[in-house]
DRENDO-1510 file (C-alpha; in Angstrom, 1 decimal, always signed):
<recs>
REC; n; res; u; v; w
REC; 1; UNK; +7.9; +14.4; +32.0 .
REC; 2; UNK; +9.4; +15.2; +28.8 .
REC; 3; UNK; +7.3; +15.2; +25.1 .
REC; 4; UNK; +10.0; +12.9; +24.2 .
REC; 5; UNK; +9.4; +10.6; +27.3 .
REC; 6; UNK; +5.9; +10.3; +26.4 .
REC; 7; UNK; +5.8; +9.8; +23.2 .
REC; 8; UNK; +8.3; +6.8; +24.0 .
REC; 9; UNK; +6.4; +5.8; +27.1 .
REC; 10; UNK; +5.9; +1.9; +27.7 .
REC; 11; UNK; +2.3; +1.9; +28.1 .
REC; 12; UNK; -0.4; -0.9; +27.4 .
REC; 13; UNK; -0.5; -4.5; +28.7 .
REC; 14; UNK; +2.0; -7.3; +27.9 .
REC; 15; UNK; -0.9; -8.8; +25.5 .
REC; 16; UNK; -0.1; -5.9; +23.2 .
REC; 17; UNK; +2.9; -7.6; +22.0 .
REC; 18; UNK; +0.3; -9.7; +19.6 .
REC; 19; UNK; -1.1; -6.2; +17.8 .
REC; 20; UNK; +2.8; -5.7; +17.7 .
REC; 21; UNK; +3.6; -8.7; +16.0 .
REC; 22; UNK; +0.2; -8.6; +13.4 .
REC; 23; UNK; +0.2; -4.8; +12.5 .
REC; 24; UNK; +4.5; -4.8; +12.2 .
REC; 25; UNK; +4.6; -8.0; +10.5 .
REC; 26; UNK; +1.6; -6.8; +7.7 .
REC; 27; UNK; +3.5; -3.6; +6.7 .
REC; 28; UNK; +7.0; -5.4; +7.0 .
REC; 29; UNK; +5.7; -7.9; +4.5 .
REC; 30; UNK; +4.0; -5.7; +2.6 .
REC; 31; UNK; +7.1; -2.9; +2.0 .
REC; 32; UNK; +9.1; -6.5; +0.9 .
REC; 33; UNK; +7.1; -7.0; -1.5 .
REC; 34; UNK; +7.1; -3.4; -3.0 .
REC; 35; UNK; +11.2; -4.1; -3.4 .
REC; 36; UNK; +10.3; -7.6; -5.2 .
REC; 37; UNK; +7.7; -6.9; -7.5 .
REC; 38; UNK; +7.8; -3.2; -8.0 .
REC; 39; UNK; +5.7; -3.9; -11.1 .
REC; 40; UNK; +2.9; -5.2; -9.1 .
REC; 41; UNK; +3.2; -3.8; -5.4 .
REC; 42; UNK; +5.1; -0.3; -5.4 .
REC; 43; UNK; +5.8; +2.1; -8.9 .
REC; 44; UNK; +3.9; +0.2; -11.5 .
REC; 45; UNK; +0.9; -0.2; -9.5 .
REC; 46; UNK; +1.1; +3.5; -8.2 .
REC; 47; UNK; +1.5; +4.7; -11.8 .
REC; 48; UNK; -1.7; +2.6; -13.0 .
REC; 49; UNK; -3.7; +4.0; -9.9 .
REC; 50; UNK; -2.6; +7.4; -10.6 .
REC; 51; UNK; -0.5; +8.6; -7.9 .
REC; 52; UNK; +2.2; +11.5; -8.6 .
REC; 53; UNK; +5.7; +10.5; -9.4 .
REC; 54; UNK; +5.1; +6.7; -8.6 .
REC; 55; UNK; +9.2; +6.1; -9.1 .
REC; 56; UNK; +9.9; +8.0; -5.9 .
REC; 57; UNK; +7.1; +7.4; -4.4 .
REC; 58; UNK; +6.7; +3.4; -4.2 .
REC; 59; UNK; +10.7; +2.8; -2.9 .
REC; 60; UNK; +10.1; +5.6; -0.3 .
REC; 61; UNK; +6.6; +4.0; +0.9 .
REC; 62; UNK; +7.9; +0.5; +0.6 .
REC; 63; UNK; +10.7; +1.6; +3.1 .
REC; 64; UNK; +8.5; +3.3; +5.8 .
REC; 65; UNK; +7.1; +0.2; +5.8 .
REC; 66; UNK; +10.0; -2.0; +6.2 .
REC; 67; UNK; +12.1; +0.3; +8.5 .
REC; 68; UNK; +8.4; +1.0; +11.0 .
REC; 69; UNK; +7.5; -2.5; +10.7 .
REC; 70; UNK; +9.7; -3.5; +12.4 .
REC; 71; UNK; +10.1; -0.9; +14.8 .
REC; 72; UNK; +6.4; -1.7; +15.3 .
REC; 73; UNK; +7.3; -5.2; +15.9 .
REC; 74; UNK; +10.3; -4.6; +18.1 .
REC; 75; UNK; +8.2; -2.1; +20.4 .
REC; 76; UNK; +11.0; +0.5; +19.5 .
REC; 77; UNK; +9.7; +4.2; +19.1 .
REC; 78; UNK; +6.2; +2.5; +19.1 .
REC; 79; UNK; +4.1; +5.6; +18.1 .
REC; 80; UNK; +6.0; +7.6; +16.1 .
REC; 81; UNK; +6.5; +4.5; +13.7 .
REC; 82; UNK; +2.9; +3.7; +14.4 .
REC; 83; UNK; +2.2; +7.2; +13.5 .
REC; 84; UNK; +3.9; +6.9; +10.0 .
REC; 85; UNK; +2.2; +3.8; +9.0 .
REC; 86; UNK; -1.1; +5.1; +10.3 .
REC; 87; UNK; -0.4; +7.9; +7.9 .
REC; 88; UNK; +0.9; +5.5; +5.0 .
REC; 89; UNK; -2.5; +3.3; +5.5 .
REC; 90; UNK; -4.6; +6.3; +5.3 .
REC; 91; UNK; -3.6; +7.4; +2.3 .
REC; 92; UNK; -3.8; +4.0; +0.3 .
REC; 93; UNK; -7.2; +4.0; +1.7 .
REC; 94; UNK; -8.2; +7.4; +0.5 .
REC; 95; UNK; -6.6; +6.6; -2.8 .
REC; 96; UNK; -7.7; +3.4; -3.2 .
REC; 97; UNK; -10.8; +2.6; -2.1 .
REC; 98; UNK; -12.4; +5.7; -2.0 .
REC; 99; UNK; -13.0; +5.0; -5.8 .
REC; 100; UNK; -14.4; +1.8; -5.1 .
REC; 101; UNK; -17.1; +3.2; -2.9 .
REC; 102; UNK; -18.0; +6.2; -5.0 .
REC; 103; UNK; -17.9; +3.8; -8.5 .
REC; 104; UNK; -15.4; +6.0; -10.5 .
REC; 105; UNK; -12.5; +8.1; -10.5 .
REC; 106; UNK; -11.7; +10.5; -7.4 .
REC; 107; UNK; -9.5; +13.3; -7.2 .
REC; 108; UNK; -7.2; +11.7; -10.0 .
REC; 109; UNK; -7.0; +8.4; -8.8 .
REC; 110; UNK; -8.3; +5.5; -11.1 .
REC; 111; UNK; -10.4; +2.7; -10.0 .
REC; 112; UNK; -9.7; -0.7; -9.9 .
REC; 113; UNK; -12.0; -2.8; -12.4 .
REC; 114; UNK; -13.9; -4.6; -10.0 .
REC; 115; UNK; -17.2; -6.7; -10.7 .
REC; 116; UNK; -19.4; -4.7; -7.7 .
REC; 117; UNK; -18.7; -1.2; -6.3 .
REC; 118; UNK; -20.3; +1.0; -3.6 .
REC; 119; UNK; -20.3; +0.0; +0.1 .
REC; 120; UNK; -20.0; -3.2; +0.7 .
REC; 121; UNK; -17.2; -3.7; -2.4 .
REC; 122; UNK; -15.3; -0.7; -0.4 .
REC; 123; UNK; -15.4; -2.4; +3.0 .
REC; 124; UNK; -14.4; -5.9; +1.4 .
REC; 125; UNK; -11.5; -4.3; -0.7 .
REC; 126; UNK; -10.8; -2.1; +2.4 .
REC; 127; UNK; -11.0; -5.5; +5.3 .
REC; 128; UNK; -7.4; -5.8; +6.0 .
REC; 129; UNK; -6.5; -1.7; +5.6 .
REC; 130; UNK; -9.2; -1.1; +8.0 .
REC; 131; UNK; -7.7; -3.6; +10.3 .
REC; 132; UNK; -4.3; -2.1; +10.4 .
REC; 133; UNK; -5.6; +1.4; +10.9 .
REC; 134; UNK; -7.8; +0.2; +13.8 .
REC; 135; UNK; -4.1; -1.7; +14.7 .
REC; 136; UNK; -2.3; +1.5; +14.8 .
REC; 137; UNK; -5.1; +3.7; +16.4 .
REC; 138; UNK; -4.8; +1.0; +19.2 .
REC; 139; UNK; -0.9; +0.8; +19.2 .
REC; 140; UNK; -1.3; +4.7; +19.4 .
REC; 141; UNK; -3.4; +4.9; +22.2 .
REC; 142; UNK; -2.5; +2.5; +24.1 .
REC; 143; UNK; +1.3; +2.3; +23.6 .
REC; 144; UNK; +3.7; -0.7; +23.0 .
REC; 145; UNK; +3.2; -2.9; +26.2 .
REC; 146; UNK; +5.5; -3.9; +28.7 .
REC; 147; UNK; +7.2; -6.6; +26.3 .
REC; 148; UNK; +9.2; -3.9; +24.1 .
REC; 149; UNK; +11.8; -2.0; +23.3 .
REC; 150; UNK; +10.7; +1.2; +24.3 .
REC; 151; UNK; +10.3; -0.4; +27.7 .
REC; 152; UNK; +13.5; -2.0; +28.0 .
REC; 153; UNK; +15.0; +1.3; +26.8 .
REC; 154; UNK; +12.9; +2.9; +29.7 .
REC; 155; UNK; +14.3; +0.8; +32.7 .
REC; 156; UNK; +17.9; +1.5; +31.6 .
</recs>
């Protein structure tokens, strides 16, 4: 069997469909947003954080995570997409909440005024990051189900 064939193989159970539809439809929403309120969601708040060249940097993450979204949600080239986002997720969890936990600045990146910080502040901030990576890590291991894209594309 090819790498290719792999990569795109239709593994998992029909039920993954659901972590499909939750993890696609988070990042989806979430790369919208960086297009309406760039201010707020993409170069403004990338700037403010302290992440380099924030003006290329929030379009081109906010259209990973349109464009995988939704091949997330479709099932379509499950794990490569799956791969990207896991990638995108890890970052703004590195750059984001790693601050929170340690109480100050890391690496460059600025923290986020908050009235607690340490541990438990980190994994609050970090409660629905945490469930997408674990989302992905599933979607990568396990594969898109039976009720996708990549499956359909497999019986042709």
């Amino acid at each position: 069997m090819s790498l290719w064939k792999k990569i795109a193989a239709p593994t998992g159970a029909n039920a993954n469909v659901l972590i499909r539809f939750v993890v696609g439809g988070v990042f989806l929403n979430e790369g919208i947003l960086k297009f309406l309120y760039p201010a707020a969601q993409a170069a403004g708040r990338f700037a403010k954080i302290g992440f380099p060249h924030p003006d290329f940097f929030g379009p081109f993450v906010g259209m990973v995570e349109i464009v995988c979204g939704a091949m997330v949600i479709l099932g379509l080239l499950t794990r490569p997409a799956a791969f990207a986002l896991f990638i995108d997720i890890s970052v703004a969890i590195f750059t984001t909440k790693i601050p929170v936990l340690l109480g100050h600045g890391f690496q460059g990146f600025s923290l986020m005024e908050l009235p607690h910080y340490g541990f438990l502040s980190m994994v609050h901030e970090a409660r629905t990051d945490f469930a997408m990576w674990f989302g992905l890590l599933f979607l990568l291991i396990t594969g898109p189900g039976r009720c996708s894209a990549d499956a359909l594309i497999g019986r042709a």
